[in-house]
SEBALO-966674 format. One line per field, with one value per residue: residue number from 1; x, y, z of N, C-alpha, C in turn. Coordinates in pm, 1 decimal, m for minus. Each point is the difference from the previous one (the first is absolute). Example, Ala and Ser with C-alpha at 12.3 -4.5 7.8 and 13.67 -1.06 7.14 Angstrom:
SEBALO-966674
pos	1 2
n.east	1319.0 m35.0
n.north	m569.0 105.0
n.up	780.0 m72.0
ca.east	m89.0 82.0
ca.north	119.0 119.0
ca.up	0.0 6.0
c.east	90.0 m77.0
c.north	120.0 109.0
c.up	0.0 73.0
This chain:
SEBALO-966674
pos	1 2 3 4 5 6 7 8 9 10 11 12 13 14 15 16 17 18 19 20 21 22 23 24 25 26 27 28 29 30 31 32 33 34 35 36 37 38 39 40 41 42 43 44 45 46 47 48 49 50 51 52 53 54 55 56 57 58 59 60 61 62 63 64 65 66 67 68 69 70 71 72 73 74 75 76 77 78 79 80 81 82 83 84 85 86 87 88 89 90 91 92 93 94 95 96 97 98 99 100 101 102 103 104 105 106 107 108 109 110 111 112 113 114 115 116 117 118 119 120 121 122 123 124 125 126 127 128 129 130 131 132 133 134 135 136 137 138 139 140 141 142 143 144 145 146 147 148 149 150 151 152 153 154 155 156 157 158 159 160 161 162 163 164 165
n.east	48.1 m67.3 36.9 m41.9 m4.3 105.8 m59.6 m33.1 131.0 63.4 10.8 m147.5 m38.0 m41.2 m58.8 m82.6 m4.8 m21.7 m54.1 m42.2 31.6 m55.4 m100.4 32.1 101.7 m67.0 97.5 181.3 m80.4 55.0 71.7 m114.3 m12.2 m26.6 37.6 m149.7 70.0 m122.8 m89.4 m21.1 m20.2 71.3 20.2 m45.0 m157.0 m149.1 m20.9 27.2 m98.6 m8.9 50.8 m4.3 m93.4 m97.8 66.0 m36.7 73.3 70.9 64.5 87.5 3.0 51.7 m60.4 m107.2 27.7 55.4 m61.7 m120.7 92.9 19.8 m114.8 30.2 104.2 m75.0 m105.9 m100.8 m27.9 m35.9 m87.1 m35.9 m19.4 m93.6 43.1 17.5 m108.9 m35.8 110.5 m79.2 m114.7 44.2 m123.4 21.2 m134.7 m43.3 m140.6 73.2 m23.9 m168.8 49.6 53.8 131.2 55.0 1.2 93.4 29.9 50.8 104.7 23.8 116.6 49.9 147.5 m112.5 m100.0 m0.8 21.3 m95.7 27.2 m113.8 m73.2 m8.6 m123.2 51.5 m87.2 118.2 15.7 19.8 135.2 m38.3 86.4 m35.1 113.4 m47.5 121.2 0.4 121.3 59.4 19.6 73.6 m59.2 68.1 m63.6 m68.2 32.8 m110.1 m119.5 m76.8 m58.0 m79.3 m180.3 19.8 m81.5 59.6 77.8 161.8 m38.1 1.9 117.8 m39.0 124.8 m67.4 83.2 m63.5 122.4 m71.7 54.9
n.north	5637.6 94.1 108.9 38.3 m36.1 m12.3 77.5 28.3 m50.0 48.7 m146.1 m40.8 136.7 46.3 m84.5 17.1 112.8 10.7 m93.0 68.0 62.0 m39.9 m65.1 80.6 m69.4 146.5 m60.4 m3.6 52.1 58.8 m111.9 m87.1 89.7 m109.1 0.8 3.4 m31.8 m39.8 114.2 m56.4 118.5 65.8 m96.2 35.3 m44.2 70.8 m149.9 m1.6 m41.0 35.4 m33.3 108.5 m12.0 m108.8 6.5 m94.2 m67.0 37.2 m81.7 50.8 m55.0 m115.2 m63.2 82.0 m74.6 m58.1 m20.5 m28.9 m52.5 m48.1 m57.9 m33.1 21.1 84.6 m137.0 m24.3 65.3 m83.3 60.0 m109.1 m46.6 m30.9 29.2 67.5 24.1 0.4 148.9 50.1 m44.0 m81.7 13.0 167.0 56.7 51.3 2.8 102.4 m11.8 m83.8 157.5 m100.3 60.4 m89.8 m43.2 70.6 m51.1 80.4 m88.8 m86.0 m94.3 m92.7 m23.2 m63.7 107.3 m14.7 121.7 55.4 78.1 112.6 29.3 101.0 78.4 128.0 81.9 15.2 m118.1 10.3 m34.1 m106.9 m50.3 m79.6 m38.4 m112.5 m21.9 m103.5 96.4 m60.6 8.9 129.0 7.7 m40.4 140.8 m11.3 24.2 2.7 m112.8 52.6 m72.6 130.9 m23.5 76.7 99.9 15.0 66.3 m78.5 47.4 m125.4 6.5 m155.1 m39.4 m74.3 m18.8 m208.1 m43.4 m96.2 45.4
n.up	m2808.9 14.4 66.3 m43.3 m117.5 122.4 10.6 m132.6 m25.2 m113.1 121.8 m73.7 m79.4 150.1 54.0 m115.9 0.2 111.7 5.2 m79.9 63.8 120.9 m78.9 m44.6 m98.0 91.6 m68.4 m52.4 m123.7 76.9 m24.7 18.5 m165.6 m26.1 130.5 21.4 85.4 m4.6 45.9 29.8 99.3 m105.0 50.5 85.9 m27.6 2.3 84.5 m88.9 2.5 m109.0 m87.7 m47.6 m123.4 69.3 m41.3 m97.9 m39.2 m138.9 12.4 m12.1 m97.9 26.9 m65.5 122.3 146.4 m128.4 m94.1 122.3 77.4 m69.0 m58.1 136.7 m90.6 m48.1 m5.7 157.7 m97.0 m140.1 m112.4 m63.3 m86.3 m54.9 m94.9 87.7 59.9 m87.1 7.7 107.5 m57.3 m66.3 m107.3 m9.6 68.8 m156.2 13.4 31.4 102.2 m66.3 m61.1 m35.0 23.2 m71.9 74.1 m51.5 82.0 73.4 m10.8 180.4 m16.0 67.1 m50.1 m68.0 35.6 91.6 m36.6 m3.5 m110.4 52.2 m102.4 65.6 m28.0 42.1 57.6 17.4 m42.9 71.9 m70.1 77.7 m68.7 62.7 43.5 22.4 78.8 36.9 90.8 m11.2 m156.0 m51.1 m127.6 m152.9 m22.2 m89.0 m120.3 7.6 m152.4 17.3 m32.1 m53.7 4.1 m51.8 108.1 65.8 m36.3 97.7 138.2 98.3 m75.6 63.7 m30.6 31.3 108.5 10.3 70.0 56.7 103.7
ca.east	m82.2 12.0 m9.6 m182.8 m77.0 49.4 m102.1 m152.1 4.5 16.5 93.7 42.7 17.0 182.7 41.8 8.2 124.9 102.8 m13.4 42.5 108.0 92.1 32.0 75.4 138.1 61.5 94.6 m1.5 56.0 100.4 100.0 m145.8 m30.4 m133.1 m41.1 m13.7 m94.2 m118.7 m13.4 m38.7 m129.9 m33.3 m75.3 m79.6 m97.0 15.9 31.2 180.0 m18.4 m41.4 53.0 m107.4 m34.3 101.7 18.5 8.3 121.5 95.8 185.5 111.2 68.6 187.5 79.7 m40.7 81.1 99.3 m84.8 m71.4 75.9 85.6 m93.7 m27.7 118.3 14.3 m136.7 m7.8 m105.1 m88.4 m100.7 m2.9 m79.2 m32.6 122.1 162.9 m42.3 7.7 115.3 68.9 m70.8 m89.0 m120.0 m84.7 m105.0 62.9 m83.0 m61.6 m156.0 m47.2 79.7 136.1 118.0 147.5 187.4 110.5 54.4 113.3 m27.5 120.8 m32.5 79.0 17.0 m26.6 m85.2 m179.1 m97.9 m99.4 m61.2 m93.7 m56.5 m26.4 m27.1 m93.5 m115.6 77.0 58.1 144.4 m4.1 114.9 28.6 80.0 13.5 53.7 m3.6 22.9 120.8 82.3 187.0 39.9 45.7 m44.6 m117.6 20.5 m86.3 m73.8 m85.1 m114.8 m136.1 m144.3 m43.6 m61.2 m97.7 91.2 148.9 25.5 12.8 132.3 m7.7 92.1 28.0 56.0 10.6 30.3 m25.8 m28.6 36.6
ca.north	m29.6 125.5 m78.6 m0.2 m146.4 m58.0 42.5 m119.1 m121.1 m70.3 m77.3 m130.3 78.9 m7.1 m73.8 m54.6 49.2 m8.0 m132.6 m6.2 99.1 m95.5 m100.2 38.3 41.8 115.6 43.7 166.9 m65.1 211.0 m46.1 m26.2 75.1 m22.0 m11.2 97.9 0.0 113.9 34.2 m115.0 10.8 m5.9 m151.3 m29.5 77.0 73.3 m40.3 m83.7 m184.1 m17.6 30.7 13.8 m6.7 m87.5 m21.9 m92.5 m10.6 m110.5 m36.1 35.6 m165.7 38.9 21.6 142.7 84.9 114.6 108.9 27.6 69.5 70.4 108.9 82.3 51.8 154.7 66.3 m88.4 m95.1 31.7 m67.2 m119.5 m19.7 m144.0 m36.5 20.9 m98.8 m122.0 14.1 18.3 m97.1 m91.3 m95.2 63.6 2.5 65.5 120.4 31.6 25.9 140.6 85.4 m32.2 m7.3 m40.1 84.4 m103.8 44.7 m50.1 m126.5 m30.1 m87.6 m85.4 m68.9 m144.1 12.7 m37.4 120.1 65.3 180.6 52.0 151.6 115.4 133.6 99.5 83.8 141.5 m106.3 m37.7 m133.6 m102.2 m145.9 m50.1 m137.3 0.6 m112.1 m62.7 m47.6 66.3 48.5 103.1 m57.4 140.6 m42.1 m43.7 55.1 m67.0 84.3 m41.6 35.8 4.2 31.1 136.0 95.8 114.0 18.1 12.1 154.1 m20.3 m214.4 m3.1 m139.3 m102.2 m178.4 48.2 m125.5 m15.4 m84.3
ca.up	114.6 142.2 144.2 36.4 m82.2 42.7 88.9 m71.7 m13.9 m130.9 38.0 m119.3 m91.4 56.2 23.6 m150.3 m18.1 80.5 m51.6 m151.0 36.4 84.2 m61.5 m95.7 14.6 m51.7 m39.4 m51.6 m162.0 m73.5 m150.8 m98.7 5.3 m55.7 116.8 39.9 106.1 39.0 127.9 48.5 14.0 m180.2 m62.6 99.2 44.2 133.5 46.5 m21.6 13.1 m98.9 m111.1 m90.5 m96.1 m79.0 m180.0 m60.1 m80.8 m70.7 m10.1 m153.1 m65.7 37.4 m139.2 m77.7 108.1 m1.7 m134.3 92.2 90.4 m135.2 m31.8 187.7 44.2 19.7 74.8 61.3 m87.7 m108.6 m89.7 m99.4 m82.0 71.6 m46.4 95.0 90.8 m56.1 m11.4 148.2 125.2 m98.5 61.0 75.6 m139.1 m61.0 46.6 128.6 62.5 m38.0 45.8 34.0 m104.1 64.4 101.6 18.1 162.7 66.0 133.7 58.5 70.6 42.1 m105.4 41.2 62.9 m67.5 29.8 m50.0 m32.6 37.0 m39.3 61.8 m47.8 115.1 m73.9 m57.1 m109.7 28.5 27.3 101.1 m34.1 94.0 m42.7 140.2 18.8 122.6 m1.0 141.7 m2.5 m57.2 m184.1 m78.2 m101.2 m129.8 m85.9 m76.2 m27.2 35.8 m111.7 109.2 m42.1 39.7 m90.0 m14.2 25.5 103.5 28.1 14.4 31.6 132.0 26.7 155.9 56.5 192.0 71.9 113.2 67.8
c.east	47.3 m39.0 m174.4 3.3 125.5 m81.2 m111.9 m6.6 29.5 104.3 80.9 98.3 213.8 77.3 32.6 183.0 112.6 47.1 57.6 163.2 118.2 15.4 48.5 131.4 43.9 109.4 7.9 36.0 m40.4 19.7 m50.7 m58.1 m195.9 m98.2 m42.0 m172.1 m115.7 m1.8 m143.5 m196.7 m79.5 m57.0 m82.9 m117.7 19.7 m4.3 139.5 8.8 3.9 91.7 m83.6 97.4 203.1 29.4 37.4 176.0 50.0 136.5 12.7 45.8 125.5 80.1 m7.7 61.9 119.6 m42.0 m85.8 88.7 96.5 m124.1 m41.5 119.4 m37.0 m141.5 m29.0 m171.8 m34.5 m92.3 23.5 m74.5 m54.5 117.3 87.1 m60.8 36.2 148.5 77.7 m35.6 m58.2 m47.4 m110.8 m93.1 30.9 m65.0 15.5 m163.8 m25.0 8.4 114.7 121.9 93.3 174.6 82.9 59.2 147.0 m40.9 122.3 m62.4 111.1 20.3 23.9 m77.8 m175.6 m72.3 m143.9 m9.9 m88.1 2.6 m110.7 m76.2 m79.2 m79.0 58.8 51.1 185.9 m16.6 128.2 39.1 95.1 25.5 37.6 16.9 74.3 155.3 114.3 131.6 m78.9 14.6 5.0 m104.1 40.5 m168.2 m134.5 m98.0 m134.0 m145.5 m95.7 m82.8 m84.4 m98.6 90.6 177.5 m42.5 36.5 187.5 14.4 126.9 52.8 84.9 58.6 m5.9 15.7 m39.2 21.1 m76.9
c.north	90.9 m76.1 18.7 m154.8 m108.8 46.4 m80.0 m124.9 m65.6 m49.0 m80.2 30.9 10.9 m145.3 m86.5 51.9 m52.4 m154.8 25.1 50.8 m161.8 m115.4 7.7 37.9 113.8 0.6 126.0 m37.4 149.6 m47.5 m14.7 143.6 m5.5 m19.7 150.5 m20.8 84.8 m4.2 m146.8 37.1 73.4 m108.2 m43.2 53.1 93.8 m54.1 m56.1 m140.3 m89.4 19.2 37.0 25.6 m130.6 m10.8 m103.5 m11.1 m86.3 0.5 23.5 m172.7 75.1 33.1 125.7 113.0 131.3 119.0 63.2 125.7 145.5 161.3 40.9 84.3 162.3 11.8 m136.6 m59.8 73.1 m79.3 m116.2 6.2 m190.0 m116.3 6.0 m140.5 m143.4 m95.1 m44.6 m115.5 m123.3 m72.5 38.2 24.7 130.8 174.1 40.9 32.6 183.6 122.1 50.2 10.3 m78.3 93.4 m140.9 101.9 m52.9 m66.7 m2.6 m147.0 m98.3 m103.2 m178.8 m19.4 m96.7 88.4 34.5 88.9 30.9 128.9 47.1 106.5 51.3 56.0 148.4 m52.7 m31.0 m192.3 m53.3 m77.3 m41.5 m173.0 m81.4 m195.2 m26.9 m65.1 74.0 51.0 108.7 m29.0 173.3 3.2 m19.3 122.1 m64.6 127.4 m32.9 83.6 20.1 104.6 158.4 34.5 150.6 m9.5 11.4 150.7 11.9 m171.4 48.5 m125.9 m68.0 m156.1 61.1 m148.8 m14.2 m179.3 m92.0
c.up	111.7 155.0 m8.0 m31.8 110.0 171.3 51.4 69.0 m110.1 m8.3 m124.9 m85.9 31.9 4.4 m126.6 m43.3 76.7 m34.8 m149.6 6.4 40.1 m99.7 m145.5 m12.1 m153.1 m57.8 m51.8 m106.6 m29.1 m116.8 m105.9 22.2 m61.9 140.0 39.8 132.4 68.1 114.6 22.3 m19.9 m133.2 m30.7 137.1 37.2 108.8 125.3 10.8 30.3 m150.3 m125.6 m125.6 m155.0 m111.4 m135.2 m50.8 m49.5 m7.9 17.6 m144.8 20.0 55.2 m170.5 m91.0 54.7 2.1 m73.5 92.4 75.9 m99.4 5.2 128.1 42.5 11.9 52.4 35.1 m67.3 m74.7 m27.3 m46.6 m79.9 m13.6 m110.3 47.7 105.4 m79.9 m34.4 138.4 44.9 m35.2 76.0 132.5 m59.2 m27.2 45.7 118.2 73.4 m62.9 107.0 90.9 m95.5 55.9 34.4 14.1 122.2 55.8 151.0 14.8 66.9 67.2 m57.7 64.8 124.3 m43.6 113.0 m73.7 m3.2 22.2 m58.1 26.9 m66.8 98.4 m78.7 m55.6 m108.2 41.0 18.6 35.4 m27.6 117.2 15.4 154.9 6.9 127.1 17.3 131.2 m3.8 m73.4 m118.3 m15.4 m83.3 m142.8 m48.3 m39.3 m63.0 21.4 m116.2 123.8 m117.5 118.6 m78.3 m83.5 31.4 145.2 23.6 48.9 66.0 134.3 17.5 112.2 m35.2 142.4 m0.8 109.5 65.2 83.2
């Protein structure tokens, strides 16, 4: 956002941020190396009021969790096949939505949190998995995996927590 579109008047658009900015506790998880934070307005129409193109997803069963994370160690997602789904996720339905493939994805989240994940696809195909819940001390993150159905491979995945206070 240039000083023209703050010219304008494209108060909301600032003030959305600035608000998203203040009520969020940024930590620094340098340490968590599966954290990889976007530039914010990649996932924001051209107004920037708006979150666009949401993606459906599944939680990895905790009992699949380690085999999941095991196969995210040298790339932050692959393919499945709908047997792996069936493997990762029981009792999901088994097809993904016509022209669509399944990704098993890397996630971060706060451990004993009751947060909600939110995935993300822009129109360049980059995707967000971001997880966010509501708290006021500093935790560390913990690993998670997350299932999402695509039309295509992610161009580049970006993963977040944010608590907010």
């Amino acid at each position: 956002m240039g000083k023209a579109a703050i010219d304008k008047g494209n108060y909301p658009a600032l003030s959305l941020l600035v608000i998203l900015a203040a009520g969020c506790n940024q930590n620094d998880h340098s340490r968590e190396t599966w954290v990889r934070r976007p530039q914010a307005m990649l996932f924001f129409d051209a107004v920037g009021q708006r979150e666009q193109g949401r993606v459906s997803y599944t939680l990895v069963s905790p009992s699949a969790m380690r085999g999941a994370e095991d196969s995210l160690l040298r790339t932050p997602w692959r393919a499945i096949s709908q047997r792996e789904l069936t493997e990762l996720a029981p009792g999901t339905p088994v097809a993904p939505p016509q022209g669509t493939e399944l990704y098993l994805v890397r996630a971060v989240k706060y451990p004993g949190s009751a947060g909600v994940f939110d995935v993300f696809r822009n129109p360049d195909g980059d995707v967000w998995i971001r997880y966010s819940t509501m708290g006021h001390r500093e935790l560390p993150l913990h690993r998670h995996r997350v299932i999402v159905s695509l039309e295509s491979p992610p161009r580049r995945l970006y993963v977040s927590a944010h608590m907010i206070q």
